[in-house]
MIDRENKE-361047 format. One record per residue (C-alpha): x, y, z; residue in one letter; chain; residue number from 1. Coordinates in nm, 3 decimals. Example, Ala and Ser with C-alpha at 12.3 -4.5 7.8 and 13.67 -1.06 7.14 Angstrom:
// residues 2
- 1.230,-0.450,0.780,A,A,1
- 1.367,-0.106,0.714,S,A,2
// end
This chain:
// residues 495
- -9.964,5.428,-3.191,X,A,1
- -9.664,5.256,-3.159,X,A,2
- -9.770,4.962,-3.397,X,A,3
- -9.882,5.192,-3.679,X,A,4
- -9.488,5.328,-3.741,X,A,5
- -9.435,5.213,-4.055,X,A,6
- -9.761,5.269,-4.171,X,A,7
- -9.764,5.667,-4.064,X,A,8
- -9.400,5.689,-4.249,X,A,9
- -9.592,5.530,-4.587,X,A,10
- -9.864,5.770,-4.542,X,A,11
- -9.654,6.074,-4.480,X,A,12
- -9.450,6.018,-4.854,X,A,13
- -9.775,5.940,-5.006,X,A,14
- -9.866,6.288,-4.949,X,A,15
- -9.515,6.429,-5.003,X,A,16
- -9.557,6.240,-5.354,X,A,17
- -9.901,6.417,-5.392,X,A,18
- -9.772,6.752,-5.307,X,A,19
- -9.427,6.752,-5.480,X,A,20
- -9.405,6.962,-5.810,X,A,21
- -9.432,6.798,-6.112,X,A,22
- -9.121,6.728,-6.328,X,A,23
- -9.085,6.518,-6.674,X,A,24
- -9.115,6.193,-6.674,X,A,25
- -8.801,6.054,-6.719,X,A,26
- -8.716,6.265,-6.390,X,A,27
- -8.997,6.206,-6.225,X,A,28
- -8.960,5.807,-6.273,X,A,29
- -8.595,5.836,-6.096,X,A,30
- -8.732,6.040,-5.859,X,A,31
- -9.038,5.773,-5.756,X,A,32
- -8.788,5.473,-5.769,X,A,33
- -8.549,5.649,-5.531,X,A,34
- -8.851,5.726,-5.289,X,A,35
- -8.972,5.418,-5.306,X,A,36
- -8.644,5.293,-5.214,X,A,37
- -8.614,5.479,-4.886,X,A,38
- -8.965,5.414,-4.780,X,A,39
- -8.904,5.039,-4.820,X,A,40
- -8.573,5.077,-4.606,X,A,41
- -8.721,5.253,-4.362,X,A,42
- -8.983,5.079,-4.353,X,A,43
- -8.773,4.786,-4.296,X,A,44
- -8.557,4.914,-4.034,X,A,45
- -8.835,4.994,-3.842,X,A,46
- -8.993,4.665,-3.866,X,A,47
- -8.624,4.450,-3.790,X,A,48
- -8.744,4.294,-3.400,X,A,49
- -8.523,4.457,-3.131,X,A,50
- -8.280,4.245,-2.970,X,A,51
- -8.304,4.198,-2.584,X,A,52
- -7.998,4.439,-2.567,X,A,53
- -8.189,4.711,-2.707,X,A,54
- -8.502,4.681,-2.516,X,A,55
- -8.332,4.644,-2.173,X,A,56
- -8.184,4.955,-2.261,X,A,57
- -8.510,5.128,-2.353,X,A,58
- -8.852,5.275,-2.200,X,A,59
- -9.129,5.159,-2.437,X,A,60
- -9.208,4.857,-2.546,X,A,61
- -9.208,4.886,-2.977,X,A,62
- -9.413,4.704,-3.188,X,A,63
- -9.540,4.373,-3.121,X,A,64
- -9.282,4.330,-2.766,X,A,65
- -9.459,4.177,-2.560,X,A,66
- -9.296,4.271,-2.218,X,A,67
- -9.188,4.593,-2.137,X,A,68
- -8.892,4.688,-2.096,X,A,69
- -8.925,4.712,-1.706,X,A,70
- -9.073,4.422,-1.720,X,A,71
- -8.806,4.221,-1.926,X,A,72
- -8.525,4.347,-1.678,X,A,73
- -8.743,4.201,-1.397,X,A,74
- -8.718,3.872,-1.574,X,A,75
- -8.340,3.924,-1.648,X,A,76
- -8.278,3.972,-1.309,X,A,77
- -8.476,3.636,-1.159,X,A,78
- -8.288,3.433,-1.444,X,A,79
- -7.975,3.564,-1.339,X,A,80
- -8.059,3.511,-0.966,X,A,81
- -8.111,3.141,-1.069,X,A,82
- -7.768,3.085,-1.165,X,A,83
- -7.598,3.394,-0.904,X,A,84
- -7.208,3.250,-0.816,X,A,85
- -7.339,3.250,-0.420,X,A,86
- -7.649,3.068,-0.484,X,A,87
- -7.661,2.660,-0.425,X,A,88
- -7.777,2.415,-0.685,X,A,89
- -8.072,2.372,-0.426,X,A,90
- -8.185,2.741,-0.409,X,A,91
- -8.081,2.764,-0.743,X,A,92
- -8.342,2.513,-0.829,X,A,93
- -8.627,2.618,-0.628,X,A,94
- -8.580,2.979,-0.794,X,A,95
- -8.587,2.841,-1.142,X,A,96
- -8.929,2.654,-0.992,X,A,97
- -9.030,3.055,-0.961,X,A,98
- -8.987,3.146,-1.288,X,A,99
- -9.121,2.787,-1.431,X,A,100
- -9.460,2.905,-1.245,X,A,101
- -9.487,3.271,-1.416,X,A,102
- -9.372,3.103,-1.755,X,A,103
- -9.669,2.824,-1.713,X,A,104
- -9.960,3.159,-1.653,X,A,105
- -9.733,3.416,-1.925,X,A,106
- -9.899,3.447,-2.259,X,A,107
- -9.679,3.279,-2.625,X,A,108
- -9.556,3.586,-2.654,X,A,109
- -9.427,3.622,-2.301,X,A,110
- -9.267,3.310,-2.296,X,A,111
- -9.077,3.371,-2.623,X,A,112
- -8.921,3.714,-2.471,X,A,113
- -8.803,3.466,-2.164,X,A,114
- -8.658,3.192,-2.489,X,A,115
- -8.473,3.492,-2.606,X,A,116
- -8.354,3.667,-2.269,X,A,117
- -8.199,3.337,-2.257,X,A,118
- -8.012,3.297,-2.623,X,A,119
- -7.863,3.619,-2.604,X,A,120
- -7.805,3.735,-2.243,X,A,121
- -7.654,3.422,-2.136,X,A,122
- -7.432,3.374,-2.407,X,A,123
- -7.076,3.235,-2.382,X,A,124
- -6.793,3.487,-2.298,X,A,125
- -6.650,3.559,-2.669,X,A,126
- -6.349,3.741,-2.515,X,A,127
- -6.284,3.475,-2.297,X,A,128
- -6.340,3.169,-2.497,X,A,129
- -6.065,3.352,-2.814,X,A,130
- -5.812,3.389,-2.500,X,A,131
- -5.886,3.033,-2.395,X,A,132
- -5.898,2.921,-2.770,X,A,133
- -5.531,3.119,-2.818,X,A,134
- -5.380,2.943,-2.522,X,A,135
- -5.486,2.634,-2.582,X,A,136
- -5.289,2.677,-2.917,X,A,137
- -5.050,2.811,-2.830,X,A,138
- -4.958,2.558,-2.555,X,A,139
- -5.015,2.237,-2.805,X,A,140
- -4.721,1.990,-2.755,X,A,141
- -4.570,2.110,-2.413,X,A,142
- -4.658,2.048,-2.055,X,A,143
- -4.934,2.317,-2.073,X,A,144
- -5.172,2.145,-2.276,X,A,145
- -5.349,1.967,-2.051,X,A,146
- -5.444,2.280,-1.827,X,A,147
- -5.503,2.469,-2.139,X,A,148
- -5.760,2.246,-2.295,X,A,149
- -5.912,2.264,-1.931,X,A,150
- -5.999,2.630,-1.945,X,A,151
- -6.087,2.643,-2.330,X,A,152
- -6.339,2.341,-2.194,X,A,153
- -6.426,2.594,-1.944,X,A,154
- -6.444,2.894,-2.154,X,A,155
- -6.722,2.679,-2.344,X,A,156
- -6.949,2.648,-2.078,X,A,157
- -7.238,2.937,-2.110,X,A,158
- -7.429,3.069,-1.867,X,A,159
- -7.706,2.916,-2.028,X,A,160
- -7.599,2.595,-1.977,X,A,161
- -7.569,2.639,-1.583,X,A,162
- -7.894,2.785,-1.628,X,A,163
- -8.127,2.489,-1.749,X,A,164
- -7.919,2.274,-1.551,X,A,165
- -8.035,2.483,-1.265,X,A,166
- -8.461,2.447,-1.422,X,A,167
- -8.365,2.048,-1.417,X,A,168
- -8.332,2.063,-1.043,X,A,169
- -8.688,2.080,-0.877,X,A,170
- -8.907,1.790,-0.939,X,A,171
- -9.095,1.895,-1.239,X,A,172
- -8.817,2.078,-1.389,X,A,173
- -8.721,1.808,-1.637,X,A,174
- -9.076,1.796,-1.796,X,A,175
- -9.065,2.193,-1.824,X,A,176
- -8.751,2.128,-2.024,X,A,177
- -8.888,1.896,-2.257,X,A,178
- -9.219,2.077,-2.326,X,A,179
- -9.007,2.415,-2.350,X,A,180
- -8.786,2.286,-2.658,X,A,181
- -9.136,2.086,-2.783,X,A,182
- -9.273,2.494,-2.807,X,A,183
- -9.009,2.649,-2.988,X,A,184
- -8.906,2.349,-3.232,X,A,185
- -9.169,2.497,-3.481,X,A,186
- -9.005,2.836,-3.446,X,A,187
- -8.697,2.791,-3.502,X,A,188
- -8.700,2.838,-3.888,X,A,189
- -8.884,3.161,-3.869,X,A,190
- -8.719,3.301,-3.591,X,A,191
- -8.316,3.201,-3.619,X,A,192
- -8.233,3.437,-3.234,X,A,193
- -8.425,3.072,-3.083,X,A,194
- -8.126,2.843,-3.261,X,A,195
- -7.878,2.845,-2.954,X,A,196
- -8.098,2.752,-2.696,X,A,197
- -8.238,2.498,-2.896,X,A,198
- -7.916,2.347,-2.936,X,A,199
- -7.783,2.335,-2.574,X,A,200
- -8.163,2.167,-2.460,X,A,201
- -8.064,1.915,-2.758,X,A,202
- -7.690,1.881,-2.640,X,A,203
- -7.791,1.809,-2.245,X,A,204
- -8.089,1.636,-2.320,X,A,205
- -7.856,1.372,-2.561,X,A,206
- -7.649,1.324,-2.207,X,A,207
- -7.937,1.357,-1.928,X,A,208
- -8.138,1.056,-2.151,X,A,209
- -7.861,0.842,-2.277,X,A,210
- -7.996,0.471,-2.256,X,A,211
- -7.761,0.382,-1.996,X,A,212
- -7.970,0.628,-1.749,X,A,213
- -8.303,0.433,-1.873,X,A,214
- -8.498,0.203,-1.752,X,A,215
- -8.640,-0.079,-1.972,X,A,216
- -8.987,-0.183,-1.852,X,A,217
- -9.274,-0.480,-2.054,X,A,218
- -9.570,-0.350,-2.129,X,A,219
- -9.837,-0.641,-2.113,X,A,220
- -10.214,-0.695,-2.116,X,A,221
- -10.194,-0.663,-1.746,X,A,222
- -10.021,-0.307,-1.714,X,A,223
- -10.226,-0.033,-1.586,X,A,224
- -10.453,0.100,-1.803,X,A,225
- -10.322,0.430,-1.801,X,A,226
- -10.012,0.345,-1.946,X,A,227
- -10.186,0.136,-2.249,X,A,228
- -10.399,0.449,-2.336,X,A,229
- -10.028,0.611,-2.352,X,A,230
- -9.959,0.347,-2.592,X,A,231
- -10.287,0.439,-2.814,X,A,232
- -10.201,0.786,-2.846,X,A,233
- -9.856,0.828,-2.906,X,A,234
- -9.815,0.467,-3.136,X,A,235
- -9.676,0.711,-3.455,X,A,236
- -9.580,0.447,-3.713,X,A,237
- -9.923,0.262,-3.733,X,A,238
- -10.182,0.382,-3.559,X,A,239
- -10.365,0.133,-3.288,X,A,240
- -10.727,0.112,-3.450,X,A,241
- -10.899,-0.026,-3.126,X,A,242
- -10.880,-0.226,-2.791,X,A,243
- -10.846,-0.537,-3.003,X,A,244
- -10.582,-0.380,-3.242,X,A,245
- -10.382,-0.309,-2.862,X,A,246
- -10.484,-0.651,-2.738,X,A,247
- -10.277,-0.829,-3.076,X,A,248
- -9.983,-0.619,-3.059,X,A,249
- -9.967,-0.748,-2.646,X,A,250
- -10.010,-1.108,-2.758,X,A,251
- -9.848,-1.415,-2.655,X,A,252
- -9.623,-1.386,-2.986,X,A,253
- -9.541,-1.029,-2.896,X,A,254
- -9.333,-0.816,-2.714,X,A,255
- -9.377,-0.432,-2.623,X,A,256
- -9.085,-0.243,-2.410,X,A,257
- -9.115,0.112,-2.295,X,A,258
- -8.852,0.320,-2.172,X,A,259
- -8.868,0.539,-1.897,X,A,260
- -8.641,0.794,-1.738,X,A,261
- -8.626,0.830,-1.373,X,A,262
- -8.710,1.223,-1.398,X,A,263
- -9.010,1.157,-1.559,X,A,264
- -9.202,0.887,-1.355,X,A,265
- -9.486,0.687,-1.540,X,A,266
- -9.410,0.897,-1.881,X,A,267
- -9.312,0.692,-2.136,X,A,268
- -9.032,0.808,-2.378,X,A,269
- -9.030,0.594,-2.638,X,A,270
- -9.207,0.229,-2.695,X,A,271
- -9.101,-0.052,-2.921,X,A,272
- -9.272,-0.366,-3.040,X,A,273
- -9.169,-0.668,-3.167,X,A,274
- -9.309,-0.906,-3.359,X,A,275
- -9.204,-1.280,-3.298,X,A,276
- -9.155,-1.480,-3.587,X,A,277
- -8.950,-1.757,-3.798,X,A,278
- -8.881,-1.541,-4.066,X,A,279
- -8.802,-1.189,-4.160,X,A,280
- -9.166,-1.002,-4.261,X,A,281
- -9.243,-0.883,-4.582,X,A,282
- -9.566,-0.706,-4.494,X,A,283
- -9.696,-0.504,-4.199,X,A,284
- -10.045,-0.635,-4.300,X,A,285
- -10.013,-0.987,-4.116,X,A,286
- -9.889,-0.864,-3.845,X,A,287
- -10.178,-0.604,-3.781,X,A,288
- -10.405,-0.879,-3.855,X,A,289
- -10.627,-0.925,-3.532,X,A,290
- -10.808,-1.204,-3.644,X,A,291
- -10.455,-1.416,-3.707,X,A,292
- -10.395,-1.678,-3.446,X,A,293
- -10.050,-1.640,-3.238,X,A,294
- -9.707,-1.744,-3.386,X,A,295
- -9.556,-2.053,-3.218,X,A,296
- -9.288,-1.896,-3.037,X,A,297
- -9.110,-2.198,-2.958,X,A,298
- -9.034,-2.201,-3.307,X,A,299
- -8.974,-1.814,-3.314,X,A,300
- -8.588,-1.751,-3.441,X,A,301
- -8.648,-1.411,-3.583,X,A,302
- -8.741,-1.079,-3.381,X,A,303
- -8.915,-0.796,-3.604,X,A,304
- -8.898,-0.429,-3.465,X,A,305
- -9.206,-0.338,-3.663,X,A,306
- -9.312,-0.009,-3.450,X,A,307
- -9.057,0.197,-3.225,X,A,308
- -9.224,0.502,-3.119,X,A,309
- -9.071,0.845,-2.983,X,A,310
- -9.340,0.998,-2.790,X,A,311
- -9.181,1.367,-2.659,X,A,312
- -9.174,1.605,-2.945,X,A,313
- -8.913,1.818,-2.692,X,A,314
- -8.678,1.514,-2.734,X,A,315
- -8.698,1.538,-3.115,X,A,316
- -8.331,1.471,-3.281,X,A,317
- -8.228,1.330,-2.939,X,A,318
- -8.060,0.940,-3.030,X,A,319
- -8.081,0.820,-2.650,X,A,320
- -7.794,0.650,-2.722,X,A,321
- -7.641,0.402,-2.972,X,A,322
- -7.768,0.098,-2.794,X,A,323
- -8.133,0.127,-2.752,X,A,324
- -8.216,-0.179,-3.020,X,A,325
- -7.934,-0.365,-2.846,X,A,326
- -8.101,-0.315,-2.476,X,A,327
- -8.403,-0.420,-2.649,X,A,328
- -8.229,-0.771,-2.815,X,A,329
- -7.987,-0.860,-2.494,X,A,330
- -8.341,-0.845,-2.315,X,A,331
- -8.532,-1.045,-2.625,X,A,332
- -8.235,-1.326,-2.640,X,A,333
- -8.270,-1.392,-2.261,X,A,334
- -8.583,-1.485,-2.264,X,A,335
- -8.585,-1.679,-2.577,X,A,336
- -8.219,-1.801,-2.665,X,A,337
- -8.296,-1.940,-3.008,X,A,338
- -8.346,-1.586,-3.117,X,A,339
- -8.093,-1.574,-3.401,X,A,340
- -8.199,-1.247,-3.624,X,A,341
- -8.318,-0.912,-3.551,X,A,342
- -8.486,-0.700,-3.803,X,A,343
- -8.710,-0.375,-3.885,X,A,344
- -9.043,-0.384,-4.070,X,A,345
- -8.969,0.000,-4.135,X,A,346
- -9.172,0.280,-4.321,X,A,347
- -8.987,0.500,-4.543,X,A,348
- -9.141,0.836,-4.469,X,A,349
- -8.958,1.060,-4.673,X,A,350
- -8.932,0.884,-4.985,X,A,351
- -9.228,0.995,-5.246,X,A,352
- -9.140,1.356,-5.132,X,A,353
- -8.786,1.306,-5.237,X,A,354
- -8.902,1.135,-5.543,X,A,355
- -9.082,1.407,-5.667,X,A,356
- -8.775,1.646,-5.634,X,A,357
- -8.582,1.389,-5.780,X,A,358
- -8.760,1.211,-6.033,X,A,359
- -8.572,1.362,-6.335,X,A,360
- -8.189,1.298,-6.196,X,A,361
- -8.316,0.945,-6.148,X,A,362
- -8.400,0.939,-6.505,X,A,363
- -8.032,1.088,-6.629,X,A,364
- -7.877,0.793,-6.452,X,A,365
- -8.058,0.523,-6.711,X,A,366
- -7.848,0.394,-6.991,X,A,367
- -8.003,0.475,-7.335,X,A,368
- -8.167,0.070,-7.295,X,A,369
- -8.295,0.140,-6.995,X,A,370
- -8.433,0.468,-7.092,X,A,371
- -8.617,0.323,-7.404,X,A,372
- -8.774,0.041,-7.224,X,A,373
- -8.913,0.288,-6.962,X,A,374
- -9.039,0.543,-7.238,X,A,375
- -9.244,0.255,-7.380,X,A,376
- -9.358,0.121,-7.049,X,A,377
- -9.503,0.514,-6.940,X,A,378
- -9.592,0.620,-7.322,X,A,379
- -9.334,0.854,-7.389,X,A,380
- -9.036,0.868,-7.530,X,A,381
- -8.772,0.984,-7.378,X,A,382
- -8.967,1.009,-7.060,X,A,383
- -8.965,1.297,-6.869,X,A,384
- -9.005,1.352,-6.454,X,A,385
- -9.369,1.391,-6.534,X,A,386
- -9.432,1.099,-6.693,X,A,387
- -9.283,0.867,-6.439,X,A,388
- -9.441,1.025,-6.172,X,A,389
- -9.733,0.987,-6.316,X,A,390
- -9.709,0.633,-6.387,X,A,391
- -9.621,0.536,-6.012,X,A,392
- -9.883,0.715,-5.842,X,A,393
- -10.083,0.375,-5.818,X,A,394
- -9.781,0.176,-5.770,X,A,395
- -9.924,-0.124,-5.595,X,A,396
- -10.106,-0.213,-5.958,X,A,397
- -9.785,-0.244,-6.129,X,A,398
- -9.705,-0.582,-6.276,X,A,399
- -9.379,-0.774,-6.123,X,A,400
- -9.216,-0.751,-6.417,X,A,401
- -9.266,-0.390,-6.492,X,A,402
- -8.979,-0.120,-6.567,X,A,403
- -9.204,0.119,-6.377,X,A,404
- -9.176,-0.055,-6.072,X,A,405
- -8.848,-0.188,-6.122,X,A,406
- -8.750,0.208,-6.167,X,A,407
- -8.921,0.272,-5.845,X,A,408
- -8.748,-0.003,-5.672,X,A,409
- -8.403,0.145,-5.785,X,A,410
- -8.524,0.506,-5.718,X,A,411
- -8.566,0.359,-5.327,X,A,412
- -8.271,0.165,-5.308,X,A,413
- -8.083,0.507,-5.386,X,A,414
- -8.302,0.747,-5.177,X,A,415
- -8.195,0.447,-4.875,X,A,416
- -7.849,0.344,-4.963,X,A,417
- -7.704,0.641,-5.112,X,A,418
- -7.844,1.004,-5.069,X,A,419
- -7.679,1.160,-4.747,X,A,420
- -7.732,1.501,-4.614,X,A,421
- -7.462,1.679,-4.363,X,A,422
- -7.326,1.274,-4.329,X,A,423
- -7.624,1.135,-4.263,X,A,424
- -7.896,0.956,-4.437,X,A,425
- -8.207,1.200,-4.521,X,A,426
- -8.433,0.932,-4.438,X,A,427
- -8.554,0.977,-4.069,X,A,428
- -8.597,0.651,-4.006,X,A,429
- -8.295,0.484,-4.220,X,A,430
- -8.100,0.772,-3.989,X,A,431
- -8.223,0.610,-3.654,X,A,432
- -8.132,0.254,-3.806,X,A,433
- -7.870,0.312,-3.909,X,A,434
- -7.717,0.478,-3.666,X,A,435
- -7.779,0.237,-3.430,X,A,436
- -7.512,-0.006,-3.659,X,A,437
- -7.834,-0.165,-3.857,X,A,438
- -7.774,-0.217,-4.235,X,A,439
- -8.021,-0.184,-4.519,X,A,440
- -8.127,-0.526,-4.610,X,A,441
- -8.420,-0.599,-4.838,X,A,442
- -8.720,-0.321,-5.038,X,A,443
- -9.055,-0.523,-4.938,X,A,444
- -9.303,-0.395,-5.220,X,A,445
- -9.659,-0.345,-5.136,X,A,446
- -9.520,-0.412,-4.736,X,A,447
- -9.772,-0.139,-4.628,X,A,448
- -10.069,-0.103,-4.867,X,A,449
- -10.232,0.172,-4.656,X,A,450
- -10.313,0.455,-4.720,X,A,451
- -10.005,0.626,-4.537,X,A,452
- -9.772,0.377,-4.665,X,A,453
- -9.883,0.494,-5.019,X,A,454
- -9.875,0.854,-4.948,X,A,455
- -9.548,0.767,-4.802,X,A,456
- -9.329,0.555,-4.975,X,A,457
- -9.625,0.408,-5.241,X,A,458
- -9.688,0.109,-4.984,X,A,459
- -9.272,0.014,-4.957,X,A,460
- -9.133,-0.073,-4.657,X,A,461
- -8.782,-0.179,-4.568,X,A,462
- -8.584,-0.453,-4.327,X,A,463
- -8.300,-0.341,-4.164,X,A,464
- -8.092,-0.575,-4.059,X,A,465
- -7.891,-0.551,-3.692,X,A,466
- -7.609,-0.827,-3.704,X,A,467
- -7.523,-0.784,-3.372,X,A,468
- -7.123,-0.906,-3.487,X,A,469
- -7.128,-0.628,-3.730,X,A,470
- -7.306,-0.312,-3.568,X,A,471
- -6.934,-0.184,-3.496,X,A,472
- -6.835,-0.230,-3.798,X,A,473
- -7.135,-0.064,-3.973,X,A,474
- -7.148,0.270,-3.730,X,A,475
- -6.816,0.281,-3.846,X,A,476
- -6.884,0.250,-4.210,X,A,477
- -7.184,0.531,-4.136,X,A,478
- -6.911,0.778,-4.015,X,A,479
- -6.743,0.770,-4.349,X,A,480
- -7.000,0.898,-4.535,X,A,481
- -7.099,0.491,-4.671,X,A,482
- -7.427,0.340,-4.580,X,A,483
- -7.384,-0.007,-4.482,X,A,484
- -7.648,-0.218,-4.747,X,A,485
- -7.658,-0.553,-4.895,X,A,486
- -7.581,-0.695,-5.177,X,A,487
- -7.942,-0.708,-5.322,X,A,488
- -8.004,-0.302,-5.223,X,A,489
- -7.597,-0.235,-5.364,X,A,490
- -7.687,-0.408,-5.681,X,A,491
- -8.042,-0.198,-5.737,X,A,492
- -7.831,0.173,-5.640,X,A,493
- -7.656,0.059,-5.997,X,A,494
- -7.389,0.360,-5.928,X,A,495
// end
């Protein structure tokens, strides 16, 4: 009965409609609109989710609530007793173990009341953190400061944060971390209540998995079997095709690194692989190539990153730290000193997407030249969006000399070296890169002729570069709001 609310209020003014006396029609078209208007707000009122205040408050469950409202305050009340002032970080931990063992039986539902008991009723103080916030002004410049930014540090701390620190405690608690934020990452943009807790599982994951706390390990031919089926099924940038396709990437010319975290025993969290070469690789083809012999790697000087694999959804957005790729190299260079550069092969994942929202800004950039010689290249004059994409879709048959794929190249180069959302690059991969203190070096056309590197990027990959003299240097650049590139990818951006 409960669930049928706004449909009883809809039926009831249907039949006060039906029954009401007739009037003319100019009055009887105001008077429609203005019911109409009131059904649809109450209507909407009604349907607006209760927040955990409310319910804990109530007697019925409304709706589509999943717990009751007894049975949320029985939850409240073991979350709190998780993080009660008397209660060690040992007891504290073996009660959040409780609560991790009813959340692993509760139904989707369930667990998302238990998400939101814990965005909203273990918030941070507001009147505490504006008297913290107001002291710590007001004691800026005298002897006070120092205590004052202690307790607006403090005053910042939530309950929630004490919380999950508590649910890291028992020996499985870490996992139940990272496959709670891997369930509600594809809520959160239909359900907004979930943001905070997301955040604080992103913010103490980014310090409980730094890459100083992780521990570098070589995956060979010879490691256990159940760690190279890992490999098979979480390898996201090209997928391993067989036993044979794993067998190449492990060869003599090769080097795969996985990096584990002492919470999480014999589960991976991200692998890398590098390709050893004398060159920096144009194409991803050759070195998928199963039937190629082995590189001489006495004459290897160049070390290609051509696969670096996150494999926890839960630790989505999470850097591990600035220095991964430089763990990786300091490890590379001591076993083979002549090592000299250290490159990506690199997808560019979001690029045809933000070429088709793009297309026609590209376009307004061309001089009037440019914009002829492109008209007569696609068949139209002056070319529109449509026309150029239309004329890319089967990129990899363009000729070298080409405006289309010149245009493309440019389009790329801009999309890499230029377009920045909220300070960073919009590319997911140019954002890991580069954030590391990589640069973008060189546009590879027809580097992944797959079909995922057409649907992609059509079949473009990218180098980035790490000059291990300049990563400072570039990180730095990166904070401004400038992506570090070189002179070939400046020179195709023509700002």
């Amino acid at each position: 009965m409960m669930n049928s609310t706004p449909e009883w209020i809809t039926r009831s003014v249907s039949r006060l409609r039906t029954s009401a006396p007739a009037a003319d029609k100019g009055g009887d078209k105001l008077a429609k609109a203005a019911l109409d208007k009131s059904v649809t707000d109450v209507v909407a009122k009604v349907a607006v989710p209760r927040s955990t205040h409310e319910r804990l408050q109530a007697t019925l469950r409304r709706g589509n609530e999943a717990l009751s409202p007894r049975a949320l305050r029985r939850l409240l009340a073991d979350l709190q007793e998780v993080v009660a002032p008397q209660v060690s970080e040992i007891e504290g931990g073996r009660r959040a173990q409780a609560v991790a063992e009813w959340y692993a039986k509760a139904e989707p539902e369930e667990r998302r009341d238990m998400w939101l008991l814990m965005c909203e009723q273990f918030a941070p103080d507001a009147t505490r953190f504006k008297s913290a916030r107001q002291r710590y002004e007001a004691a800026a410049g005298t002897a006070e400061e120092g205590q004052a930014e202690i307790s607006l540090r403090r005053a910042l701390v939530s309950p929630r944060t004490r919380l999950l620190q508590r649910f890291s405690v028992f020996p499985e608690g870490m996992r139940f971390l990272v496959d709670l934020r891997a369930e509600i990452l594809p809520l959160l943009k239909a359900d907004k209540r979930l943001l905070p807790l997301d955040a604080e599982l992103e913010h103490l994951f980014s310090t409980w998995f730094d890459v100083a706390f992780l521990e570098l390990r070589r995956l060979s031919w010879d490691s256990p079997a159940s760690l190279l089926e890992k490999l098979i099924k979480y390898e996201a940038v090209h997928d391993i095709r067989s036993w044979a396709d794993l067998k190449n990437r492990l060869d003599s010319d090769r080097r795969c690194y996985g990096f584990f975290h002492p919470r999480l025993p014999g589960e991976p969290l991200i692998f890398v692989e590098v390709a050893l070469l004398d060159k920096i690789s144009s194409s991803i083809t050759p070195l998928l190539d199963e039937a190629a012999a082995p590189a001489d790697i006495t004459r290897a000087t160049t070390a290609i990153f051509y696969s670096i694999s996150n494999t926890q959804t839960g630790l989505r957005g999470v850097s591990f730290g600035d220095s991964l790729i430089k763990h990786v190299v300091e490890t590379l260079t001591a076993e083979f000193p002549r090592l000299r550069t250290f490159a990506t092969l690199s997808p560019i994942p979001g690029f045809r997407a933000w070429l088709g929202k793009h297309a026609g800004a590209m376009l307004e950039r061309l001089d009037d030249k440019r914009r002829t010689e492109l008209g007569r290249a696609v068949g139209f004059e002056p070319p529109q969006a449509t026309h150029l994409l239309g004329a890319i879709d089967k990129a990899l048959e363009l000729d070298a000399k080409s405006p289309v794929r010149q245009m493309l190249l440019e389009c790329a180069a801009y999309y890499l070296g230029r377009e920045m959302q909220e300070g960073k690059p919009v590319d997911p991969v140019a954002r890991f890169h580069l954030g590391n203190g990589a640069r973008v070096e060189r546009l590879n056309w027809a580097g992944d002729p797959s079909s995922k590197g057409q649907k992609q990027s059509y079949g473009l990959m990218v180098n980035y570069l790490y000059d291990l003299k300049r990563i400072d240097k570039h990180r730095s650049l990166l904070a401004q709001g400038k992506v570090p590139v070189s002179g070939d990818i400046d020179s195709l951006c023509r700002d």
